[in-house]
C-alpha positions in Angstrom: 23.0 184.7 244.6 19.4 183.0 245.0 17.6 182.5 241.9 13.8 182.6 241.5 13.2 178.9 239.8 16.7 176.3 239.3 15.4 174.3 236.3 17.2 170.5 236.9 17.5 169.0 233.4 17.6 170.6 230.0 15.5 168.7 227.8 12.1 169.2 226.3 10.1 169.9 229.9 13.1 171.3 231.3 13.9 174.4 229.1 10.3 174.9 228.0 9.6 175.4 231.5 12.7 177.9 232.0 11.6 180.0 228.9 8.2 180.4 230.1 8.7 181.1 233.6 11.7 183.6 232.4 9.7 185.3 230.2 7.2 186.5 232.9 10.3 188.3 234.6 11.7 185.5 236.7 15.2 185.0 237.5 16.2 181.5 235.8 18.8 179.0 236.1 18.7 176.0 233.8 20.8 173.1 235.1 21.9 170.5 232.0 24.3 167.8 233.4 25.6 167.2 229.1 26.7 169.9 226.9 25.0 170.6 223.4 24.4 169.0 221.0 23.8 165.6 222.3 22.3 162.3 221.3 19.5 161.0 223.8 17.2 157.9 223.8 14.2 158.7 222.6 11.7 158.0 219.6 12.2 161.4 218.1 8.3 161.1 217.2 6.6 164.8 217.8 2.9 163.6 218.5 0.5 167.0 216.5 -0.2 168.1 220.4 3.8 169.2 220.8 3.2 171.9 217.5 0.9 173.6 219.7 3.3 174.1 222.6 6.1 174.7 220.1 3.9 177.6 219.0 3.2 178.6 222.2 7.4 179.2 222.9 7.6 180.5 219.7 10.1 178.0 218.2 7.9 176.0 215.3 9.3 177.8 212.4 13.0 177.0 213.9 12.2 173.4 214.4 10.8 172.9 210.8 14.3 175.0 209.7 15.8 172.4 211.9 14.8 169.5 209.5 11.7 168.0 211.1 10.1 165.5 209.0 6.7 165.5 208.2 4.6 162.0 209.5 1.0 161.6 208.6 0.6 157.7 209.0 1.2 155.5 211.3 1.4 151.7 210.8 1.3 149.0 213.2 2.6 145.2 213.1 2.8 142.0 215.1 5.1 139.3 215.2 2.9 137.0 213.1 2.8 139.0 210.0 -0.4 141.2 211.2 -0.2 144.7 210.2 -2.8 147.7 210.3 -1.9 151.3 208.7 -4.2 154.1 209.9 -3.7 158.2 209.4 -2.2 160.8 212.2 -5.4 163.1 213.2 -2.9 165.7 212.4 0.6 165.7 210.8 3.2 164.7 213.2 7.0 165.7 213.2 10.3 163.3 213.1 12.9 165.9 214.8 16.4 164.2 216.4 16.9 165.0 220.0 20.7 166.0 218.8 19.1 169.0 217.1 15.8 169.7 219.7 17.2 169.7 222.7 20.1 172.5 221.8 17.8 174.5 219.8 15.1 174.9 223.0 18.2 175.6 224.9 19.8 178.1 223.2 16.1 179.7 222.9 15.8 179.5 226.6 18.9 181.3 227.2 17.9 183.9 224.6 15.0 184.3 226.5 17.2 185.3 229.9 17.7 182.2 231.3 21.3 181.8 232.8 21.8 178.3 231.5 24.5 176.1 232.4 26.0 172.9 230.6 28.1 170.4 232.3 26.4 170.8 235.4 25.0 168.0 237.5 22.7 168.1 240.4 23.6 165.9 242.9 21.7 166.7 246.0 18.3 169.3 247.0 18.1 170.5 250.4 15.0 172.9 251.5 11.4 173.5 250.9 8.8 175.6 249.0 8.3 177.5 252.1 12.2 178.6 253.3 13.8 178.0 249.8 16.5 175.3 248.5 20.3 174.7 248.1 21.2 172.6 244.7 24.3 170.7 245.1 26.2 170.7 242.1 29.9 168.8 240.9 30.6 173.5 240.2 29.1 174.5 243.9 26.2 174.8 245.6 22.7 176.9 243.7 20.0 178.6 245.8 16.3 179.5 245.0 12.7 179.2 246.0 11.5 176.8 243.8 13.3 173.7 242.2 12.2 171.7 239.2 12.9 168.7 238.4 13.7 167.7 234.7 16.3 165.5 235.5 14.7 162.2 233.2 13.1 159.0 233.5 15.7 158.2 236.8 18.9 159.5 238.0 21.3 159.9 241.0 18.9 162.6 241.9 15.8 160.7 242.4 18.4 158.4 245.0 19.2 161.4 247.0 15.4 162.1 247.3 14.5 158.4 247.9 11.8 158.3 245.2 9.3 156.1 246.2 9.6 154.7 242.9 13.3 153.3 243.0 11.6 150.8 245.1 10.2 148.9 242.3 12.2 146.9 240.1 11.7 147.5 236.0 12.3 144.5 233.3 12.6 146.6 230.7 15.7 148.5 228.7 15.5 150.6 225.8 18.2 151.0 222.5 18.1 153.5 220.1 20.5 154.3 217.0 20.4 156.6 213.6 20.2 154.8 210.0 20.3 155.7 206.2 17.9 153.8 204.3 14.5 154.2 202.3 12.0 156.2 205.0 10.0 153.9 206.2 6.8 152.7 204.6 7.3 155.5 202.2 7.3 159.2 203.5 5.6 160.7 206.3 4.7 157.2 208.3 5.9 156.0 211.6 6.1 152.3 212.1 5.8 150.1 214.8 6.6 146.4 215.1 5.8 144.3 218.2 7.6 141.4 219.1 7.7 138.9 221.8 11.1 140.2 222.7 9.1 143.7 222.9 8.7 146.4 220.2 10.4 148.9 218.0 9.5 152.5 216.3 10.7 153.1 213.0 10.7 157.1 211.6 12.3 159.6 209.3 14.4 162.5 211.2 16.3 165.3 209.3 18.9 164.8 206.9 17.3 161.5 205.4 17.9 159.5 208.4 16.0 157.0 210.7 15.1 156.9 214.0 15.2 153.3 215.4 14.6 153.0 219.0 13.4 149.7 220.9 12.2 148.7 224.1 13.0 145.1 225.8 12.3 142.7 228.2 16.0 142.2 230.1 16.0 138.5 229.3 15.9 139.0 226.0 18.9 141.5 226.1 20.8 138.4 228.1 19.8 136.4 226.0 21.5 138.1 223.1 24.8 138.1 225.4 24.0 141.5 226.1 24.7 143.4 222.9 22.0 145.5 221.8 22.5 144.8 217.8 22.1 141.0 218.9 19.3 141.9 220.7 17.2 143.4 217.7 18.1 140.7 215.3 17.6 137.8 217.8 14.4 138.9 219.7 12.6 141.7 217.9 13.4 140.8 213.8 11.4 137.8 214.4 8.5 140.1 213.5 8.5 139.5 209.2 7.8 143.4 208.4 10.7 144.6 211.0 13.2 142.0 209.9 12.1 143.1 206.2 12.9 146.8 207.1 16.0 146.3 208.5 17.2 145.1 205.8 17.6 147.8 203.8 19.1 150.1 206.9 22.5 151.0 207.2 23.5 152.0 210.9 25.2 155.3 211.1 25.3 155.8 215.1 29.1 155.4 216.4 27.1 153.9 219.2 23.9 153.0 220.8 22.1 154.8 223.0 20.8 152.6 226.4 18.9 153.1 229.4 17.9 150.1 231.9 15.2 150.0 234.1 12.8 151.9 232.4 9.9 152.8 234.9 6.5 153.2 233.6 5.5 152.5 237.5 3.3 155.9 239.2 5.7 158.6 241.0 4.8 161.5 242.3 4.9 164.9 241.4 6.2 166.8 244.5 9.1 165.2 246.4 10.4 166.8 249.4 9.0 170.0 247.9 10.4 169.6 244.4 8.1 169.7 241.6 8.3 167.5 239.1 7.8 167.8 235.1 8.4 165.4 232.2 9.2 161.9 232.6 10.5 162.8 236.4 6.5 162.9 237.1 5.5 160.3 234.9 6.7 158.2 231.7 4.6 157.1 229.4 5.1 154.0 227.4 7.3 154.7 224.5 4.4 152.6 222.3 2.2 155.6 222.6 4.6 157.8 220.4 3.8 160.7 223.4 6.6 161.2 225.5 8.0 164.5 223.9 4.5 165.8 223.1 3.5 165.2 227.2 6.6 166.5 228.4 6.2 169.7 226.4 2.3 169.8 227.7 3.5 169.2 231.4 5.7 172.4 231.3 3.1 174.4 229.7 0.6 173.3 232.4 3.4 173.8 235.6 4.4 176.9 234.3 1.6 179.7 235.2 1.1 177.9 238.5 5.0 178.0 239.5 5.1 182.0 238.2 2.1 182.5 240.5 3.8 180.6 243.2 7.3 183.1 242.7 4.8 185.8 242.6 3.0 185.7 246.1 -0.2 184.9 243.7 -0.1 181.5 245.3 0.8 179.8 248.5 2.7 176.7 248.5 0.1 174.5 249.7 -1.9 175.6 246.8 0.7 175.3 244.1 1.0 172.0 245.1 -2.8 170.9 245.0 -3.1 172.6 241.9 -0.4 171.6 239.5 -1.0 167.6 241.2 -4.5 167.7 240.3 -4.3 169.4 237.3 -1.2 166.8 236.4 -3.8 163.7 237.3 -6.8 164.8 235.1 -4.4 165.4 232.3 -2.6 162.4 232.3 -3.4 159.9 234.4 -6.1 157.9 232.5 -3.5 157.7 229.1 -0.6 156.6 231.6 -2.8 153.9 232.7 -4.0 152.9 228.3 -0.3 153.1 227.6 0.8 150.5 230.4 -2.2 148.2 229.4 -1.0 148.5 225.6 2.8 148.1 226.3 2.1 145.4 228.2 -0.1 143.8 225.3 2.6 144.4 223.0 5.2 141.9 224.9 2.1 139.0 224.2 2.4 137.9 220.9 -1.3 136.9 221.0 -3.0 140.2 222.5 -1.0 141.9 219.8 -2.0 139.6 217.2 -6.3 140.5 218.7 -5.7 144.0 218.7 -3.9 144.6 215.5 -7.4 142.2 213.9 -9.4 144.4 216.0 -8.1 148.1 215.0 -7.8 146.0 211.3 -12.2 145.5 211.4 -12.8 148.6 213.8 -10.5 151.4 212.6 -12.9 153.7 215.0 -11.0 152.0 217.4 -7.4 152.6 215.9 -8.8 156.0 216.0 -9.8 155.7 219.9 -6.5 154.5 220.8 -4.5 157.5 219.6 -6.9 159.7 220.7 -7.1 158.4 224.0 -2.8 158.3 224.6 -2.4 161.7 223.5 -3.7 165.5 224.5 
């Protein structure tokens, strides 16, 4: 049977984009290569902008049943005992991927979508003009239009020889669940730089922690390659983070890893499949807006790709207008949040910014603005 849309990737872009396009009447099929529930490396940090999209799918009363945590501040350190505490614009939520990701799911599939778990796409043939065959390890999937939600990098971004893959990335990310005091009090989201790189620090449900970290490779060798080591030895040498640490308890059987994290430009159509999430673009996790912009990405593909399945739009003009809508919705706070990630690894462009959000917080202020919606 050939579907309308085959949704690669069940995560935040991946299933909002199969409710939505399902909802306006279009046959659906939402590939997730994990079953539910699962754990996933990510800040659990909801930026305010994702409570508008999570109104949009109808779904923010379910997360807040869920457990989400309330955030209102956000506080920022350096590695030489610097540290600047400013307020969110907007409450922000602390929600575990282990509960998200299942719950949009399972609203997706409500919604008509015929989603399926423990399926991995390992090849796309086709095009946006004649259609596309999915590969998968359960058999082959047709439909005119393929999505890809697939993540930050995968097997499937090989198969499509991603221009990407081409550059190399020094960085790997850790992140693990703790009991403890929230930090900083309740409601606040922490960030500590280091020269080893930087962590996030926020409350999820059920009185837990969200630690996640992002690292230069050398210091990950240089800690014989365990990722515990890694945050004591490199990171902890910021005084507020070692502090915090301190009175965490790790509750994760394990942690979860991903190398070569690419912040580098892709692109958002690849052999004819779109792209949505961090497939088109990561940001840098510092920004605390990955989850927020992959949410916004599938609200902004969405009507153009039902339009597309509809005969409203040709396939040339889907294209132009989801990249160019894409690009002046993103581009400019991809570029901020590679310059501040980058600043973040230099103990003494951390230490200047920190003094300068400190004296101007109108600048703090700028900052967030500028790295969100």
């Amino acid at each position: 049977m050939s579907h309308d849309a085959i949704i690669i990737g069940g995560g935040l872009a991946g299933c909002s984009v199969a409710l939505q396009l399902a909802r306006e009447n279009h046959d659906v099929v939402l590939l997730e290569k994990a079953t539910y529930p699962r754990h996933k490396l990510c800040g659990e940090f909801l930026s305010p902008e994702a409570q508008s999209s999570f109104q949009n799918l109808g779904v923010l009363d379910a997360v807040n049943s869920a457990g989400a945590r309330s955030i209102t501040r956000a506080t920022l350190t350096g590695p030489r005992g610097w540290k600047t505490e400013h307020p969110l614009p907007e409450p922000a939520l602390g929600l575990s991927r282990y509960r998200l990701d299942e719950l949009l799911f399972k609203q997706a599939c409500t919604a008509g979508v015929e989603g399926r778990e423990g399926t991995r796409a390992t090849d796309v043939r086709g095009s946006l003009q004649d259609g596309f065959s999915v590969q998968t390890n359960t058999g082959a999937v047709e439909g005119r239009l393929v999505i890809g939600a697939h993540g930050k990098r995968g097997l499937l971004d090989q198969k499509l020889d991603r221009a990407f893959l081409q550059e190399s990335s020094p960085y790997v990310g850790f992140k693990a669940h703790y009991t403890g005091p929230p930090p900083s009090g309740p409601g606040t989201i922490e960030v500590h730089a280091a020269p080893g790189g930087y962590c996030g620090v926020g409350p999820v449900e059920n009185d837990r922690v969200c630690v996640c970290w992002i690292g230069h490779t050398d210091a990950l060798t240089a800690a014989g390659g365990a990722p515990e080591a890694m945050l004591d030895d490199a990171l902890r040498r910021n005084p507020s983070l070692d502090e915090r640490m301190e009175s965490l308890t790790r509750v994760s059987d394990r942690f979860e890893a991903v190398s070569q994290v690419p912040l580098m430009v892709k692109d958002q159509f690849v052999n004819g499949v779109c792209m949505v999430g961090d497939s088109a673009g990561m940001i840098a996790p510092l920004c605390g807006d990955g989850m927020a912009m992959a949410l916004s990405a599938a609200d902004l593909v969405a009507p153009f790709a039902s339009d597309f399945l509809s005969g409203h739009r040709t396939a040339a003009e889907f294209r132009t207008a989801y990249q160019q809508a894409w690009n002046e919705r993103f581009r400019r706070r991809l570029r901020l949040g590679r310059w501040v990630h980058a600043a973040a690894f230099r103990p003494a462009a951390t230490t200047a910014l920190l003094t300068a959000c400190r004296a101007l917080p109108p600048l703090a202020r700028w900052l967030i603005r500028s790295t969100r919606g």
